[in-house]
C-alpha positions as CSV (number, residue, x, y, z in Angstrom):
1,X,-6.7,14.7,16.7
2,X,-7.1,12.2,14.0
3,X,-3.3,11.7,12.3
4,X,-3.8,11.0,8.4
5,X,-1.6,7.9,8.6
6,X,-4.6,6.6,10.8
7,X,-7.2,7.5,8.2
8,X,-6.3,5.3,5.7
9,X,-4.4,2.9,7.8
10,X,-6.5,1.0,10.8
11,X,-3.7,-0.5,13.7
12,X,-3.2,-4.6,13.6
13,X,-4.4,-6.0,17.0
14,X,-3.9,-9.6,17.7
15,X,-6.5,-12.4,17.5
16,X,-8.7,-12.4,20.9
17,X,-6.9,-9.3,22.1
18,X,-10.5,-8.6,23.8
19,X,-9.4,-4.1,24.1
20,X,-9.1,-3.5,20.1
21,X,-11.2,-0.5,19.7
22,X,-13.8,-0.3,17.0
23,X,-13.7,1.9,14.6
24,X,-16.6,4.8,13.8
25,X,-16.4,5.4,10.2
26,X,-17.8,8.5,9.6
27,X,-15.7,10.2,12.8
28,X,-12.4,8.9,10.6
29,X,-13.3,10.9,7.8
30,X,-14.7,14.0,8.9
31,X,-11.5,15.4,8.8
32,X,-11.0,15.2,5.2
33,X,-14.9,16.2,4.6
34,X,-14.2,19.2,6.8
35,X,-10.3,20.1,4.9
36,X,-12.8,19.2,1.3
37,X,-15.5,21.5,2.4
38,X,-12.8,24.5,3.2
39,X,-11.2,24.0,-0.1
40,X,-14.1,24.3,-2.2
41,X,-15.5,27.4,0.0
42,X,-11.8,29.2,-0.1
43,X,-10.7,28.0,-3.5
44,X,-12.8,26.7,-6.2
45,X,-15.8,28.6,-5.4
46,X,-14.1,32.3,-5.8
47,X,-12.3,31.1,-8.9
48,X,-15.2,29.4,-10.6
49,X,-17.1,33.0,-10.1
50,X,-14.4,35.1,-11.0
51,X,-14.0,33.0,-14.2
52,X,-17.8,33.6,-14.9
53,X,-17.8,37.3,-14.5
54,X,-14.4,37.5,-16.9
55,X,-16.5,35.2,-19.9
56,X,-18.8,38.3,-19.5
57,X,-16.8,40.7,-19.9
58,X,-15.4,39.5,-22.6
59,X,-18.7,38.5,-24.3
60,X,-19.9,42.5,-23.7
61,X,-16.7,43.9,-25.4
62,X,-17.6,46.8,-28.0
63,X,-16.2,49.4,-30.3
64,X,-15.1,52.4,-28.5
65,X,-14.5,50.3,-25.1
66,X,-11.1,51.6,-23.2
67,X,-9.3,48.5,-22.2
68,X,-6.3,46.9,-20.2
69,X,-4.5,43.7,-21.4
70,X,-3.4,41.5,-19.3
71,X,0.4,42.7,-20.2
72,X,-0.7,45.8,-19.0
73,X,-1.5,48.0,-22.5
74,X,-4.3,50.2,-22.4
75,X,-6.1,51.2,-25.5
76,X,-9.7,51.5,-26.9
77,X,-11.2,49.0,-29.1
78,X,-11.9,49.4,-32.6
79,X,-13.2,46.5,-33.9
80,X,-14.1,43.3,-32.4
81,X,-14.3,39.9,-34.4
82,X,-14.8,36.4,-33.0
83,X,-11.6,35.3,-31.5
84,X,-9.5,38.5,-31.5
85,X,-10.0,42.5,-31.1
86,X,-8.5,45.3,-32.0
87,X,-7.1,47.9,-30.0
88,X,-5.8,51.2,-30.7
89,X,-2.8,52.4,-28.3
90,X,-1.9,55.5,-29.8
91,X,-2.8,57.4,-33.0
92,X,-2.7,55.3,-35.9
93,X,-1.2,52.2,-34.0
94,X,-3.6,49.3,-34.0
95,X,-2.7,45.8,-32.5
96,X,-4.5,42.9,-32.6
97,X,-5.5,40.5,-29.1
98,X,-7.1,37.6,-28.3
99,X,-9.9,38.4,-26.2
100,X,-9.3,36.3,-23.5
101,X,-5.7,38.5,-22.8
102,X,-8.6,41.7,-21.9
103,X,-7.8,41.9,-18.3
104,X,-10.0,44.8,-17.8
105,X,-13.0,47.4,-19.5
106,X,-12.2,50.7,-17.9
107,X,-14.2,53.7,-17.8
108,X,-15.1,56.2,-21.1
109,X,-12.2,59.2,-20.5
110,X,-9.5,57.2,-18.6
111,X,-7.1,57.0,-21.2
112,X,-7.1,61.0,-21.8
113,X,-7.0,61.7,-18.5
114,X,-3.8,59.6,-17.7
């Protein structure tokens, strides 16, 4: 196994030393392709789509939608407006969000029923 140290730093041989190895470029770095590769699969990827399908979400928000904020309050929506909504948690008790603190859209009915 490749160290990193001798990635970015090749070994000093001395002048006519006629065993200095030569290095393979491409073999040095496949590491670090391979360790780029896994990051992007595990890491970026998921978070890229997760942050796509939350844009949506928010862009399909609607009066009479039952919601969770992401502090955990769960009310319906009464009125939506370009930056903010706002959500009913109890009777007569409206509060105003930002949309992007919707966490979740959850299903007509699961307010009563909690």
């Amino acid at each position: 196994m490749v160290s990193i140290s001798e990635l970015f730093i090749s070994n000093a041989y001395a002048e006519g030393a006629a065993a200095a190895p030569q290095g393979g470029g491409f073999l040095e770095f496949l590491p670090l392709i391979a360790l780029l590769a896994v990051f992007y699969f595990l890491i970026l990827r998921p978070q890229q789509k997760r942050a796509k399908e939350h844009k949506a979400l928010i862009d399909a928000l609607q009066k009479g939608d039952e919601v969770v904020t992401i502090g955990g309050i769960m009310g319906k929506v009464t009125k939506v407006a370009d930056e903010n909504v706002a959500v009913e948690i109890a009777d007569n008790i409206v509060v105003q969000v930002q949309k992007m603190a919707i966490q979740n859209v959850l299903p007509k009915g699961t307010i009563k029923a909690i």
